[in-house]
C-alpha angles and dihedrals in degrees: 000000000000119000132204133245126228110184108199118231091255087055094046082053102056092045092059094041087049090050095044093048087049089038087060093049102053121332093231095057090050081053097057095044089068097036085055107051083044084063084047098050087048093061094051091047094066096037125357085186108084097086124074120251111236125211092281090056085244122123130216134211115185108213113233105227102028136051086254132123117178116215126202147146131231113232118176104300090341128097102195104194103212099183151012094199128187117228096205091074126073110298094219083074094063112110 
């Protein structure tokens, strides 16, 4: 069963803040973040079940190559993908 992804407008946000910051450094590493996160998507796509859930029902998938986990929860045939959070900043931040 694939599932679909609805990336909240806070979400959307932190992705194109963490690109354009990339972006800025060097183009290509603005590039592979995307194409990072969209692997990642995929993944999800096909099971968002893979991760574990932690106390707050929301999963977690660090990301391999940036300081990036993406957080989301599974509802019904829905994958709402609440963050892109940087794990460089302070972690009482994270959602």
């Amino acid at each position: 069963m694939d599932f679909e992804i609805r990336i909240l407008p806070r979400a959307k946000l932190e992705i194109e803040e963490a690109i354009a910051w990339y972006s800025s450094k060097k183009l290509e590493l603005g590039k592979e973040l995307s194409k990072e996160i969209n692997l990642v998507f995929d993944l999800l796509r096909f099971d968002p079940f893979l991760f574990n859930t932690n106390r707050n029902n929301y999963k977690q998938v660090p990301l391999k190559r940036f300081p990036y986990v993406i957080i989301y929860r599974v509802f019904d045939n829905e994958i709402l993908v609440q963050s892109v959070f940087n794990t460089h900043r302070n972690l009482t931040k994270k959602p």
